[in-house]
C-alpha positions in Angstrom: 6.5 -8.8 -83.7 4.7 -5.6 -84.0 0.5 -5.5 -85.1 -1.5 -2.7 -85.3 -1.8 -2.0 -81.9 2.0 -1.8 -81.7 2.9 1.4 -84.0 3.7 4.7 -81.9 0.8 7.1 -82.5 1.6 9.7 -84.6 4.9 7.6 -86.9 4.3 7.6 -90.2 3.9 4.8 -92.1 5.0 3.5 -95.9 1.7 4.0 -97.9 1.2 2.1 -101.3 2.7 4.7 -103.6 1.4 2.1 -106.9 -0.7 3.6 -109.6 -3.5 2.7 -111.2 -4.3 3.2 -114.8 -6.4 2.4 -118.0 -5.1 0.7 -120.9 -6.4 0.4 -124.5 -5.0 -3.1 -125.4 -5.3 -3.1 -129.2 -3.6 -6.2 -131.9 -1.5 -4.8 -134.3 0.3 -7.6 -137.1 -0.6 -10.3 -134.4 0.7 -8.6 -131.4 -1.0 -7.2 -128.3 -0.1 -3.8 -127.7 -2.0 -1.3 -125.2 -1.5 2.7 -124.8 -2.6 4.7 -121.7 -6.0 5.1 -122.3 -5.3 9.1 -121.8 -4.0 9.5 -124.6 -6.7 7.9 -127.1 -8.9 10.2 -128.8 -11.3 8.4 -131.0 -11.1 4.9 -133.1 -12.4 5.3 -136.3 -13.5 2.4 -138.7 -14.5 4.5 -142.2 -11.8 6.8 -143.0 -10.1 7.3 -146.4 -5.9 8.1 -146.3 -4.6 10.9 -148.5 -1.0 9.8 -149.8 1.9 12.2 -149.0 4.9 11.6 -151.2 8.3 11.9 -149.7 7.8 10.9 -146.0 9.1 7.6 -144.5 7.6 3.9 -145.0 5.5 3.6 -142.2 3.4 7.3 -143.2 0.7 6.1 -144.9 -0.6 9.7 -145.5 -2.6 12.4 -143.7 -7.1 11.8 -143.3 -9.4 14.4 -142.3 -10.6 14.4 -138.9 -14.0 16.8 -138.9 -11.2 19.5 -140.8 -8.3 18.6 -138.7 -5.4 17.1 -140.7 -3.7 13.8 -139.0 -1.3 11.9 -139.9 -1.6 8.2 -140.1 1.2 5.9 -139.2 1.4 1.9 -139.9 2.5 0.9 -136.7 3.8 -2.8 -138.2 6.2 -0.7 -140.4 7.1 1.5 -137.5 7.7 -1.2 -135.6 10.1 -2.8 -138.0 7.7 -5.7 -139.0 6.2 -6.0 -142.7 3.4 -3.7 -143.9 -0.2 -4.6 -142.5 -2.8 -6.2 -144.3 -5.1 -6.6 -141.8 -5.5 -2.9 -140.5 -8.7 -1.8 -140.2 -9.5 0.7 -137.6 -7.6 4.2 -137.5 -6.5 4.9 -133.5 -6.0 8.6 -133.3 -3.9 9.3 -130.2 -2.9 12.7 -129.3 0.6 12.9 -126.8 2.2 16.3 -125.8 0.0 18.2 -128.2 0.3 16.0 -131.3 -2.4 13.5 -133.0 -1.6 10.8 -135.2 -3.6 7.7 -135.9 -2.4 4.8 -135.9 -3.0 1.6 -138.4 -4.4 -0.9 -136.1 -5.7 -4.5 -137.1 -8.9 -4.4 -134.2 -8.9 -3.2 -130.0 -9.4 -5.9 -128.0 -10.3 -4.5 -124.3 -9.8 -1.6 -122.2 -7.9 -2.9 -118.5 -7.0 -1.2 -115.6 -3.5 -1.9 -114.4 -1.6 -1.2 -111.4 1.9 0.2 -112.5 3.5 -1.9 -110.5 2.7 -5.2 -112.7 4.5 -3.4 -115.9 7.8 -4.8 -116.0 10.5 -3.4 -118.3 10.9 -4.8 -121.8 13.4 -8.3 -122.3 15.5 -6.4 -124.5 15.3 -2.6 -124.5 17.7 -1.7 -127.2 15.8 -3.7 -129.5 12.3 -2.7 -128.6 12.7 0.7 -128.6 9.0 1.7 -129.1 8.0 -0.6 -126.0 7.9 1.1 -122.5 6.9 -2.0 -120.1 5.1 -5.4 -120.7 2.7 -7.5 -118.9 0.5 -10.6 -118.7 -3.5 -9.1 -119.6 -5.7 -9.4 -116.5 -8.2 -11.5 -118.0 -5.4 -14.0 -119.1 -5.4 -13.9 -122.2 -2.0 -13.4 -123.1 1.0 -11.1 -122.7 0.7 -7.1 -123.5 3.3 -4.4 -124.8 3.0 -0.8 -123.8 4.4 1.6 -126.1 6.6 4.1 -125.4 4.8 7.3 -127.1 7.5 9.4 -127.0 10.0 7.0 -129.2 7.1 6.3 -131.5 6.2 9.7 -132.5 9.6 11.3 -132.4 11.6 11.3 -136.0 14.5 8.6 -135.4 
């Protein structure tokens, strides 16, 4: 059995390759979903939506951000789930050089996480907007990570 004292000076050893990163865990339509806290910009309560015609569903419009025009999505539409009536908070989120905000029904608590908790979804091909899940630290329930890239891209 080797310890400490055992390892030939010099070998290298397997270090702890895990990350660690923060989480906005927000409830959208009843469910807990969380981003990587690196890509939230701002959460805004007052905002007023200008109406586009001709874009999909789950585009509510475009609001003024201090003269920067976002787009706001209804993530329950997005998601495939009825229209919100609960949103109240805008989350703007910028990923590869695009903002949006997204339609959000309150944030519930920022966590760190070590990657290696995030286990992949149940069923993939019909989550395609969730990247990983996870219990919450605090225990509070079970979390879904959404896969940016999917969510902003035009499928």
């Amino acid at each position: 059995m080797n310890t400490e004292n055992d390892r030939i000076p010099g070998a290298v050893t397997e270090a702890s390759t895990s990350v660690t990163r923060k989480y906005l865990i927000f409830i959208s339509d009843g469910l807990k979903l969380a981003i990587d806290a690196e890509h939230v910009v701002e959460i805004i309560s007052q905002f007023s939506i200008t109406f586009l015609p001709k874009t999909p569903d789950y585009i509510k419009g475009v609001f003024n951000m201090r003269g920067s025009i976002i787009p706001v999505m209804d993530l329950s539409l997005r998601m495939g789930k009825a229209q919100s009536t609960a949103a109240t908070l805008l989350l703007v989120i910028k990923y590869r050089g695009t903002q949006i905000g997204l339609l959000v029904d309150s944030v519930d608590q920022m966590a760190e996480l070590d990657d290696s908790r995030l286990l992949p979804p149940i069923s993939p091909a019909s989550q395609p907007f969730v990247s990983a899940m996870c219990a919450i630290p605090d225990g509070s329930g079970t979390m879904l990570v959404l896969d940016c890239e999917r969510l902003l891209s035009r499928e």
